[in-house]
N, C-alpha and C positions, 0 to 999 in steps of 0.2 A: 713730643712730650706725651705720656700716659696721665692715665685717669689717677692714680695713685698717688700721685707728684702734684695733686691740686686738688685730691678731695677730703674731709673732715674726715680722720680718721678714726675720731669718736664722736659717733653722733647719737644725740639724745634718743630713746625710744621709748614706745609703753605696748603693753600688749593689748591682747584684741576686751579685754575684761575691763581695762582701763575706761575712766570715762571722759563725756566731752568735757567737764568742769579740769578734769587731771590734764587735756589737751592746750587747752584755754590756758590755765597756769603754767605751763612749760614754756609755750609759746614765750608768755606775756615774762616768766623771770630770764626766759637764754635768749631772747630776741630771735627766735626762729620761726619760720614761715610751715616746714616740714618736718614729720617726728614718721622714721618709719615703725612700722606695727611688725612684732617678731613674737617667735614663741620661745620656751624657755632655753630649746639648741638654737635660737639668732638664726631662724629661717623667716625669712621676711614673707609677710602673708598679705601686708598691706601697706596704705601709705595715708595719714592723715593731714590733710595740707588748711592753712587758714580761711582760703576760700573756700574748703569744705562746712566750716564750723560755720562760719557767718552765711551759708546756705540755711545748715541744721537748725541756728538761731535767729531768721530773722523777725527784723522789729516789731515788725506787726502781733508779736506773741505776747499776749498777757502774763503780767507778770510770775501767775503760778503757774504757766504752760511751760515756762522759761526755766523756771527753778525746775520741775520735772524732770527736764530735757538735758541739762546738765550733768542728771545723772545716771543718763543711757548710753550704754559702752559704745568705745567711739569704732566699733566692730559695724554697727548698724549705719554708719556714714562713711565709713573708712574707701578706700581707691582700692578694690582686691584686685588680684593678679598685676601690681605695677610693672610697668619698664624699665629693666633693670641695666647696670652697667659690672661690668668687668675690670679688674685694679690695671687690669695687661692693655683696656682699650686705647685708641688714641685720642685726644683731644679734638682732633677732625672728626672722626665718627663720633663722637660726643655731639660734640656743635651741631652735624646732620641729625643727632637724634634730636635734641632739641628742637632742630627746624622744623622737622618732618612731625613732628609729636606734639609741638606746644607746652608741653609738660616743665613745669616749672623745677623739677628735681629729679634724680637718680637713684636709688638705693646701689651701692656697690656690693657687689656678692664675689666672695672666691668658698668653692668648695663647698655650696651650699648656705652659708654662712654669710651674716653681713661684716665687713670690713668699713664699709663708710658709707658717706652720703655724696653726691656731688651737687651742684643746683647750677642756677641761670647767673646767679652771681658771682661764685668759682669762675665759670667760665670767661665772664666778664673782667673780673680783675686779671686773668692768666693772657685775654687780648693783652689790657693796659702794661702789664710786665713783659709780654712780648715784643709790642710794638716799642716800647720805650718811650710813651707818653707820658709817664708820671715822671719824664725825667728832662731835664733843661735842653731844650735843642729847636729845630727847625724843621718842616716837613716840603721835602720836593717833590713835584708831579712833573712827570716828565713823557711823552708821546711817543712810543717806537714802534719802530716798525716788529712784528712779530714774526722773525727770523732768529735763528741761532748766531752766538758770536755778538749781538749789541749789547748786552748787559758789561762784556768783558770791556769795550770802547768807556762806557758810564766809569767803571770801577778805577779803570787808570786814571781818570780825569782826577776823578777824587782822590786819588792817592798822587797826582801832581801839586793841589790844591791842598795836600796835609788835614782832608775829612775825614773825621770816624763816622760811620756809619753805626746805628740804633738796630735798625729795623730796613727790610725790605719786603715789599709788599706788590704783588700786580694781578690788575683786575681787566676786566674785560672796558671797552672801548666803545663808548656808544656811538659813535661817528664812524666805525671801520671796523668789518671785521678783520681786516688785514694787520691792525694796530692791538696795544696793551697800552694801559696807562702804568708806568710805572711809581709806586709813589715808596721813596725813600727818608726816613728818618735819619736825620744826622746830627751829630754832636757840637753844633754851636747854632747859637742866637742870631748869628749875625754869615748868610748862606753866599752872601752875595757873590764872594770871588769863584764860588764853586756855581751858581748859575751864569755868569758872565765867561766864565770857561765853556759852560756847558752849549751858551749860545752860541762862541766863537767857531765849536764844533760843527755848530747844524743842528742840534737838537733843540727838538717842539720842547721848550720846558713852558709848562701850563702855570704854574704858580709856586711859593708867592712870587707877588708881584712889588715891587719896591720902585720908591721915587729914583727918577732918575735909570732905572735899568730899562733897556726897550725890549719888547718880545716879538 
């Protein structure tokens, strides 16, 4: 999946002349956290984010210091030279840049020019649509050995068992490095003929765990 395919393709801006009070009300009518700063050809020169403002403004300021301040361009607080993303990037290098960065949003650029925005939220929802969380089903964990060929032994199972599969997912093994936990999403409530398969096999299934099934 690309950056393109989950980022806001018009996202709100203001330029470097704008002020905090103009940031402030953007924010507070589109419910946005991030407004990037562009010049009149949409080269993004900056990025103004919520916790910038409530830096710019904090409480401690008397009330006329406050009004002042409102109206000093949000050039003067802005995030200059951001981290930018590519419409062509992957959703994997996205998520590494987030890790690695902290950074709560992306300005998307092609050709100079901004195309979009992506944020930590994007990201988040494009997990839940991948994984197939927001959708009715069951999640299995299951122990294997980290060799080539066991996922293909898992996938008959479930197709003896009449399982659709959601989502597959595998992570590292805190108990082995010789192991993966593998954890699958699959399309019913009720898993159980497919972990009672799974156990007849031999397979570590880690959870869930239901009355009545032994592990």
């Amino acid at each position: 999946m690309l950056v393109e395919q989950i980022m806001n393709a018009t996202p709100h801006t203001l330029t470097k002349d704008s002020t905090i009070r103009d940031a402030m009300t953007l924010m507070r009518e589109q419910k946005i956290r991030h407004i990037p700063i562009i010049t009149t050809n949409r080269e993004v020169i900056g990025v103004v984010t919520q916790r910038d403002l409530k830096e710019a403004l904090p409480s401690s300021l008397e009330p006329d210091e406050r009004e002042h301040l409102l109206d000093v361009a949000v050039e003067r607080f802005m995030i200059k030279n951001p981290i930018m993303a590519h419409p062509l990037d992957t959703v994997e290098d996205l998520a590494l840049t987030f890790y690695d960065t902290k950074v709560g949003c992306l300005p998307v650029i092609s050709n100079g020019e901004l195309v979009g925005i992506v944020t930590t939220t994007d990201l988040l929802y494009t997990y839940v649509e991948l994984t197939g969380a927001h959708q009715p089903g069951s999640k299995i964990e299951i122990r294997i050995e980290d060799v080539p060929g066991t996922l293909a032994g898992i996938t008959q199972i479930m197709a003896n068992t009449n399982t659709n599969v959601q989502s597959v997912l595998v992570y590292p093994d805190e108990l082995s490095e010789n192991h993966r936990v593998l954890s699958i999403r699959v399309q019913t409530v009720n898993p159980i003929e497919l972990i009672e398969a799974l156990l007849k096999e031999g397979y570590d299934v880690l959870g869930p765990r239901y009355p009545g099934v032994e592990f």
